[in-house]
N, CA, C and O atoms as a GROMACS GRO file, in nm:
protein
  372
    1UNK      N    1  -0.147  -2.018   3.684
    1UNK     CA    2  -0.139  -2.042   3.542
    1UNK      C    3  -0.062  -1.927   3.477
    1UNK      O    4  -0.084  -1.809   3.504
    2UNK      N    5   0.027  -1.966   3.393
    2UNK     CA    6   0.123  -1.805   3.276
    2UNK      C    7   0.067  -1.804   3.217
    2UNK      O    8  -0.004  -1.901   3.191
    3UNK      N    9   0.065  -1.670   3.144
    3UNK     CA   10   0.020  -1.605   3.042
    3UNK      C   11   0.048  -1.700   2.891
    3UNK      O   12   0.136  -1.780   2.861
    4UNK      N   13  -0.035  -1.663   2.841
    4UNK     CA   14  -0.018  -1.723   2.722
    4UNK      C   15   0.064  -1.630   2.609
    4UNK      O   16   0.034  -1.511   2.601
    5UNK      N   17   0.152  -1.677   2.535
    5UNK     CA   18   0.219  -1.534   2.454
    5UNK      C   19   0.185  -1.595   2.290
    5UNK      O   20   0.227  -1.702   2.246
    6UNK      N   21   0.099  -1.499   2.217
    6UNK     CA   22   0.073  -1.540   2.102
    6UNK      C   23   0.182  -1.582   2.022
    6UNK      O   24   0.292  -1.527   2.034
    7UNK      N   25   0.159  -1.693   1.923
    7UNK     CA   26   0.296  -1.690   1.815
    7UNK      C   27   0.288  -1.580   1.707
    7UNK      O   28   0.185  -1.527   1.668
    8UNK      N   29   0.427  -1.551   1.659
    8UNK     CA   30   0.392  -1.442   1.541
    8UNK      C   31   0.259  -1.381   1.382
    8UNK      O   32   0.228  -1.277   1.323
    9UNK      N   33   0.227  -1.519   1.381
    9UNK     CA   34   0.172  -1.495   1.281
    9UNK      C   35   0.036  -1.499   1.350
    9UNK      O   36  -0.071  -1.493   1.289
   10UNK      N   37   0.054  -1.513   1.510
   10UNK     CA   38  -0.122  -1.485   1.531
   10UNK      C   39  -0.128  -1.323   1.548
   10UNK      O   40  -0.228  -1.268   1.595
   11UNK      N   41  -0.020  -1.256   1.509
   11UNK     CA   42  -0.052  -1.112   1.568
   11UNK      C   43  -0.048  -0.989   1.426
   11UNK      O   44  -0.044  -0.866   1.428
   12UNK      N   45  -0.051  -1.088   1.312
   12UNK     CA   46  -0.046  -1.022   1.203
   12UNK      C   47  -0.248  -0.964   1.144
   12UNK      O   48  -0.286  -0.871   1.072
   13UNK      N   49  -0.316  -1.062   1.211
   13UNK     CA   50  -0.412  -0.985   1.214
   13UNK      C   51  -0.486  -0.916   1.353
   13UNK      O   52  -0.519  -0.989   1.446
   14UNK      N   53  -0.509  -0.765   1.358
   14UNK     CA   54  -0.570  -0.684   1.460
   14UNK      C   55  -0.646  -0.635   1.420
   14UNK      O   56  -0.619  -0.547   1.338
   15UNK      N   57  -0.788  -0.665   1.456
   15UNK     CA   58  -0.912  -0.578   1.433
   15UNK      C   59  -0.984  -0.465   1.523
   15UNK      O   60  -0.952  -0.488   1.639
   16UNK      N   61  -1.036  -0.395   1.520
   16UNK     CA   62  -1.085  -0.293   1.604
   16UNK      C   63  -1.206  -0.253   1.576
   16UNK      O   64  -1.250  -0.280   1.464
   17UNK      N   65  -1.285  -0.182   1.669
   17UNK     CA   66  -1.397  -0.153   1.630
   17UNK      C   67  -1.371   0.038   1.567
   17UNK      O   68  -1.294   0.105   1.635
   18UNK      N   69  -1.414   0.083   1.487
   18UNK     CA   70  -1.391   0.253   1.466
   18UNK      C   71  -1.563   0.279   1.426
   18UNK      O   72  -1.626   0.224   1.335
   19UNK      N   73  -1.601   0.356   1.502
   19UNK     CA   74  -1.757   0.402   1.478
   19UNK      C   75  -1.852   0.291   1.436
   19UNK      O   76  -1.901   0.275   1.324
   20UNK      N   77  -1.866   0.222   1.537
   20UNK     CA   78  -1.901   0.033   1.540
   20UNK      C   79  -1.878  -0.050   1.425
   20UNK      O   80  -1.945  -0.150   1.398
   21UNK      N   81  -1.764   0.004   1.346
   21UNK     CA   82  -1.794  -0.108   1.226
   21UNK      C   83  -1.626  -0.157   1.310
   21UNK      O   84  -1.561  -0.110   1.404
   22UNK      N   85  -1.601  -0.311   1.183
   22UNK     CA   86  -1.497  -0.360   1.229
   22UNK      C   87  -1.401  -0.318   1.120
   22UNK      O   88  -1.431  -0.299   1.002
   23UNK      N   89  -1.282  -0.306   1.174
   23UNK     CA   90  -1.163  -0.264   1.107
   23UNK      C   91  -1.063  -0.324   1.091
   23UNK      O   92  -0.982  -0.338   1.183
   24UNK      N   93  -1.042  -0.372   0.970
   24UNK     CA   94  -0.912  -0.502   0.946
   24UNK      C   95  -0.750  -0.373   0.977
   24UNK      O   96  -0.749  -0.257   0.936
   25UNK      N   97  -0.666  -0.420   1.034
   25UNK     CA   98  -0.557  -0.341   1.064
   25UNK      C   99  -0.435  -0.464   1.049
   25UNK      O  100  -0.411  -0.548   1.136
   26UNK      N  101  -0.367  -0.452   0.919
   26UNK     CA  102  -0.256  -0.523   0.881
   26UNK      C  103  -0.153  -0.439   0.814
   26UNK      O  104  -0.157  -0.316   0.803
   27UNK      N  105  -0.070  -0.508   0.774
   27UNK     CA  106   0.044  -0.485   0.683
   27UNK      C  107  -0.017  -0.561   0.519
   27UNK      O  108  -0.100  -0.650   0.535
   28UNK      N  109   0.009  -0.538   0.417
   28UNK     CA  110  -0.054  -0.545   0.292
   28UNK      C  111   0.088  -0.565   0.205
   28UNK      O  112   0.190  -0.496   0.199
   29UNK      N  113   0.065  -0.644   0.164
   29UNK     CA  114   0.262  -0.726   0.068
   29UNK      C  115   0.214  -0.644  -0.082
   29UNK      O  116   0.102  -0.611  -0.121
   30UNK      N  117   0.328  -0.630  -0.134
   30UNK     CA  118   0.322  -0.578  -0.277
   30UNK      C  119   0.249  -0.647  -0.326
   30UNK      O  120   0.181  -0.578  -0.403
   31UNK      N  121   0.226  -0.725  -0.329
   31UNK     CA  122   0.118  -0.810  -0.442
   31UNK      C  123   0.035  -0.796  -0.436
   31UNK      O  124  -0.026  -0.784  -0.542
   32UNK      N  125  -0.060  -0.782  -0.279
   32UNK     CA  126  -0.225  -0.765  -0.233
   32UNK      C  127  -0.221  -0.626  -0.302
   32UNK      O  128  -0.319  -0.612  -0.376
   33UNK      N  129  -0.142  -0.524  -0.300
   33UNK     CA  130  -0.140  -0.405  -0.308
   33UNK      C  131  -0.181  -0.388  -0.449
   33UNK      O  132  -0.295  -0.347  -0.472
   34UNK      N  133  -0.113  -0.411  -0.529
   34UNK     CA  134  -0.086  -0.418  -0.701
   34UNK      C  135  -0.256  -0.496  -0.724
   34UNK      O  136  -0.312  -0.494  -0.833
   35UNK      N  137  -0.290  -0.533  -0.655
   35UNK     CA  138  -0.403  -0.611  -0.692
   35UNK      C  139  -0.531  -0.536  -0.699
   35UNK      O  140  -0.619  -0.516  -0.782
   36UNK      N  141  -0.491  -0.488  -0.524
   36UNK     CA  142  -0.608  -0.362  -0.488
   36UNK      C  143  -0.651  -0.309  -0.599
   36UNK      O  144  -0.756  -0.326  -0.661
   37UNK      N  145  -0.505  -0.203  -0.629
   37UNK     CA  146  -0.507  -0.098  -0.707
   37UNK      C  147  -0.485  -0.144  -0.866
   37UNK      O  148  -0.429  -0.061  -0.938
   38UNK      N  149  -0.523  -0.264  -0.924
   38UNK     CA  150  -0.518  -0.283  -1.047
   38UNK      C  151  -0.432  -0.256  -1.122
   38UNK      O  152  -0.451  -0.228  -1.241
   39UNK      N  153  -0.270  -0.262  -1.037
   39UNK     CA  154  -0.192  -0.235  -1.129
   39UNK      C  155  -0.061  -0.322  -1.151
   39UNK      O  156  -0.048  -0.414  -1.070
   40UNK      N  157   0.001  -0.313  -1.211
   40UNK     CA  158   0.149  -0.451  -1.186
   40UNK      C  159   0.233  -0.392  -1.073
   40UNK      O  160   0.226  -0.275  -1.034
   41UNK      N  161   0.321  -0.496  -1.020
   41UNK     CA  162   0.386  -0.503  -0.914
   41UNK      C  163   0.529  -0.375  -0.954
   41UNK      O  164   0.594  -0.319  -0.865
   42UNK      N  165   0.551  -0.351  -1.114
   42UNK     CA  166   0.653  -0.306  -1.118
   42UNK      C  167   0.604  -0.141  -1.130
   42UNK      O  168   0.684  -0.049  -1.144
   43UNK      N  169   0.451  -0.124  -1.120
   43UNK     CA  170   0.408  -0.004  -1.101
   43UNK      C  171   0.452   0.068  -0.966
   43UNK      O  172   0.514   0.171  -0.941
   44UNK      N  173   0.379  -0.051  -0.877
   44UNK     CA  174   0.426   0.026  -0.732
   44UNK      C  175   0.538   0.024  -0.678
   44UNK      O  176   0.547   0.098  -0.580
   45UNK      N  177   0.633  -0.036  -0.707
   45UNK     CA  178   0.806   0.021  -0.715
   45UNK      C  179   0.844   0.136  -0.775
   45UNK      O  180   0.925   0.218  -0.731
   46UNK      N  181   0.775   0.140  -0.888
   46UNK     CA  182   0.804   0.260  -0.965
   46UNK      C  183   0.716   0.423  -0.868
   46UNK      O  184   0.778   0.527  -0.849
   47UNK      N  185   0.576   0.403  -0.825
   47UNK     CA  186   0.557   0.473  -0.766
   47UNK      C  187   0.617   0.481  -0.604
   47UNK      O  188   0.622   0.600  -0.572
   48UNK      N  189   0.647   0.422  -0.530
   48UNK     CA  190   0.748   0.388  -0.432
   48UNK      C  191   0.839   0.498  -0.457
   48UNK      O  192   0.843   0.600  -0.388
   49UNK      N  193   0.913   0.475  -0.563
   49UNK     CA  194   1.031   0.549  -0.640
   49UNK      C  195   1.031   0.728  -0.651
   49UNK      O  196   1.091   0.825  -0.604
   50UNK      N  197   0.923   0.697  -0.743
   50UNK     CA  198   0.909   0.842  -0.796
   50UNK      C  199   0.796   0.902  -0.767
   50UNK      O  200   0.788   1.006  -0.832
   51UNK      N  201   0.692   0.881  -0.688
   51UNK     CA  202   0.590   0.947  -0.624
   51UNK      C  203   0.622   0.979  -0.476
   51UNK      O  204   0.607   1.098  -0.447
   52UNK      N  205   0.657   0.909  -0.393
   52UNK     CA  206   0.614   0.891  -0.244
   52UNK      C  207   0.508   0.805  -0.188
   52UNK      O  208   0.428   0.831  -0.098
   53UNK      N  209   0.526   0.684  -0.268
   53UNK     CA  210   0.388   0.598  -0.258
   53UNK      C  211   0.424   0.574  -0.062
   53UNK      O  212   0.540   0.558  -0.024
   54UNK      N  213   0.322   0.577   0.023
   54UNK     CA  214   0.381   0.528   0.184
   54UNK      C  215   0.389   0.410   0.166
   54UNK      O  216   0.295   0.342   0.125
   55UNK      N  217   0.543   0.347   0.202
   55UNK     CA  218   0.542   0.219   0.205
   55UNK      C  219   0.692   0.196   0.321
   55UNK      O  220   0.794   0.264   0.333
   56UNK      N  221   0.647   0.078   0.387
   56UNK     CA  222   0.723   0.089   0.449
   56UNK      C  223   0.809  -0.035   0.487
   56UNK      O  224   0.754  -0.121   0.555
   57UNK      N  225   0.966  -0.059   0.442
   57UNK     CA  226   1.042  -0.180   0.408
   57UNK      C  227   1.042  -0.242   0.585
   57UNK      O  228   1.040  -0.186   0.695
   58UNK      N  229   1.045  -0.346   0.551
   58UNK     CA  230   1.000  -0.462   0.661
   58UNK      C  231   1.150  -0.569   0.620
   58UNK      O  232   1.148  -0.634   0.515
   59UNK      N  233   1.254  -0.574   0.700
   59UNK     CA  234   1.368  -0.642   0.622
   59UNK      C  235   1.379  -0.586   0.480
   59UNK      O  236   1.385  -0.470   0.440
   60UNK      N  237   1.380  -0.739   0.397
   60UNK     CA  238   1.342  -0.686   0.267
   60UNK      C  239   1.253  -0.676   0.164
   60UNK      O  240   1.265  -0.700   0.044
   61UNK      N  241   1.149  -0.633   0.238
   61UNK     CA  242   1.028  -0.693   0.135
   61UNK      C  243   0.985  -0.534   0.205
   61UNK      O  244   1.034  -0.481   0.304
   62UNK      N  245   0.878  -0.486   0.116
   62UNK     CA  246   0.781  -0.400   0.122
   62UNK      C  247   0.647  -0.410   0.184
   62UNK      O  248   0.593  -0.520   0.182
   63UNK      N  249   0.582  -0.305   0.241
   63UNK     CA  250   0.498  -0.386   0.379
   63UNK      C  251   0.394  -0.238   0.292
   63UNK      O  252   0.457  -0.172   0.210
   64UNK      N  253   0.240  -0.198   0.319
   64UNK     CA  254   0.171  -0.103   0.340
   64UNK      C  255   0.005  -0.123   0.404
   64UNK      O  256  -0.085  -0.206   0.408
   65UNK      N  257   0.032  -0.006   0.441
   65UNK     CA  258  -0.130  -0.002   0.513
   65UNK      C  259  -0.211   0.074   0.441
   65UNK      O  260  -0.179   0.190   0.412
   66UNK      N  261  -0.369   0.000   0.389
   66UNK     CA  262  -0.423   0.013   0.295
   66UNK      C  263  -0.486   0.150   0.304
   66UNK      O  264  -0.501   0.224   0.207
   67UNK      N  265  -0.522   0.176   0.429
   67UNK     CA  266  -0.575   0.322   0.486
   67UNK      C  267  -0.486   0.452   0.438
   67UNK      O  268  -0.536   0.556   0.395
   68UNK      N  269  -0.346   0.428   0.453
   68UNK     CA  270  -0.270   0.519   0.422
   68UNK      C  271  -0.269   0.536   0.214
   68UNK      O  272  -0.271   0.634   0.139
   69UNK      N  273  -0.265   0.372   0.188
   69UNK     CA  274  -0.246   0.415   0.038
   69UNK      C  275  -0.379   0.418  -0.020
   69UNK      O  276  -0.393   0.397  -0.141
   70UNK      N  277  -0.499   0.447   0.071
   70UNK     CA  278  -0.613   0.547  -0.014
   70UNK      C  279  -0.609   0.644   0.027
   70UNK      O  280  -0.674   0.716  -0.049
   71UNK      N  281  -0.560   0.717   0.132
   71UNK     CA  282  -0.529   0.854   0.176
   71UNK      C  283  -0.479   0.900   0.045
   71UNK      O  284  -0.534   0.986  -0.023
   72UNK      N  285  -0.307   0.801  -0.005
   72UNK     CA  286  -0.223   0.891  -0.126
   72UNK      C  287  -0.301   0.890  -0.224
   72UNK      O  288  -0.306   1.004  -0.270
   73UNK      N  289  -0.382   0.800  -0.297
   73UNK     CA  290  -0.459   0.798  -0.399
   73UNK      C  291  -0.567   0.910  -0.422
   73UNK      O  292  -0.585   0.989  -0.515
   74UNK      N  293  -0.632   0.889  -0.304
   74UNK     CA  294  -0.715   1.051  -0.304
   74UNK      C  295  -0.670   1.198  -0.265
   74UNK      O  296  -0.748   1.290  -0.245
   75UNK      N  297  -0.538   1.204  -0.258
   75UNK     CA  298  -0.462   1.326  -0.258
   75UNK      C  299  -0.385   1.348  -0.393
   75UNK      O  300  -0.299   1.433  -0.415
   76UNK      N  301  -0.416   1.285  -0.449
   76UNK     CA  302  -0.342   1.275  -0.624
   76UNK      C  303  -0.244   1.212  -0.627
   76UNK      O  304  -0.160   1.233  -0.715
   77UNK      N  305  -0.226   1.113  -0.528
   77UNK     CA  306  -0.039   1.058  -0.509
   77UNK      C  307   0.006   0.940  -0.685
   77UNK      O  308   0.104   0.906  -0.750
   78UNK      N  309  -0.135   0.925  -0.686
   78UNK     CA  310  -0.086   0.822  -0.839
   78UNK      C  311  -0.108   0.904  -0.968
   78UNK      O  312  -0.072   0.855  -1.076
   79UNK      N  313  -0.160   1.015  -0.962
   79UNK     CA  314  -0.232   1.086  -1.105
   79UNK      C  315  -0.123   1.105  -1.197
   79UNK      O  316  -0.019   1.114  -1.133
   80UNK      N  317  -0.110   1.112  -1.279
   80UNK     CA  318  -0.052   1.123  -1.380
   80UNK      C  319   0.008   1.229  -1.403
   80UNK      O  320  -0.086   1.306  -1.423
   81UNK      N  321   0.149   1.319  -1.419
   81UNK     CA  322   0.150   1.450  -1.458
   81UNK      C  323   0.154   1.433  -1.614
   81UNK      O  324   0.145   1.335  -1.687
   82UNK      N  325   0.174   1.575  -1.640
   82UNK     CA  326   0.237   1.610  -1.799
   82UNK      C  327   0.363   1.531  -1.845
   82UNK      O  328   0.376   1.441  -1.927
   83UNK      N  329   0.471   1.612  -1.744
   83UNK     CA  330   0.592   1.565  -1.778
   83UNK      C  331   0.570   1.412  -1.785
   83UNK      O  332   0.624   1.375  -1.890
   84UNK      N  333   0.513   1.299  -1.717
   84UNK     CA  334   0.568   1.188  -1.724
   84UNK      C  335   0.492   1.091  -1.858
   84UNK      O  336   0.544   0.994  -1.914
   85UNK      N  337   0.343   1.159  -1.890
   85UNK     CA  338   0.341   1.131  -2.004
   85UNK      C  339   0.343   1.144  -2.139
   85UNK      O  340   0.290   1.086  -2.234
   86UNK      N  341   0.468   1.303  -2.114
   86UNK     CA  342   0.521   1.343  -2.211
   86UNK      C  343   0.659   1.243  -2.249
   86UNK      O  344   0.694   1.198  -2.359
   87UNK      N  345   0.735   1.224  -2.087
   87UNK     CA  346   0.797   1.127  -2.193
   87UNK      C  347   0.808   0.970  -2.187
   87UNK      O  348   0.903   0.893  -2.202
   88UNK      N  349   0.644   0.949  -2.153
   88UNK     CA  350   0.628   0.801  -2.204
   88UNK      C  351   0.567   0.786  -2.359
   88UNK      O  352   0.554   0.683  -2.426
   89UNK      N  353   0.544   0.887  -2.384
   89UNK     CA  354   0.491   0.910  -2.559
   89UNK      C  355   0.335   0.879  -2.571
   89UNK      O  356   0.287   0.854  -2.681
   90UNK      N  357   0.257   0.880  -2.455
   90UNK     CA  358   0.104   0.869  -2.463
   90UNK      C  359   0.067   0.976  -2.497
   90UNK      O  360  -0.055   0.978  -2.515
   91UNK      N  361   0.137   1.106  -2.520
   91UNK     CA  362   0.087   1.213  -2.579
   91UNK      C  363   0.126   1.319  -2.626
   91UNK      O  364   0.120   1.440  -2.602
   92UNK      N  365   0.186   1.219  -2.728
   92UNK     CA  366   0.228   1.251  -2.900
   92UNK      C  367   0.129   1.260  -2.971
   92UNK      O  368   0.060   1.159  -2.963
   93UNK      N  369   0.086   1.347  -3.047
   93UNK     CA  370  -0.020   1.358  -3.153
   93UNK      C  371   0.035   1.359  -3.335
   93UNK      O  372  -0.050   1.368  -3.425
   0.00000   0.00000   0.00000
């Protein structure tokens, strides 16, 4: 009997066990992402852009792993500086 060779989209989900729990291990599309993180789609381009959001282009679409973008989140990768909401005018008095 041959091996059986999965089709593509059976290999988009891989789970694992990490300290017995189970662990979803995918790629995450701009949209799931923006969703996660409660924010619009033209946010995380913009952070993409001008932060270092980890993301990583797949053809042409944008791909991320959710592990990595709570790593950036809890390293300050989205926080806000001075400069940028000095000149978005949120803090003008």
């Amino acid at each position: 009997m041959g091996t059986v060779i999965p089709r593509p989209q059976q290999l988009l989900f891989v789970s694992h066990r990490l300290n017995g729990t189970m662990m979803e291990d995918r790629w995450i599309s701009v949209d799931e992402i923006a969703s996660y993180l409660g924010v619009k789609r033209d946010t995380i381009y913009k952070w993409i852009d001008r932060r270092n959001m980890p993301a990583h282009k797949v053809g042409r679409l944008w791909k991320f792993r959710k592990e990595e973008i709570d790593q950036w989140i809890h390293s300050g990768g989205a926080s806000v500086n001075n400069n940028e909401e000095n000149q978005s005018g949120r803090n003008k008095q």
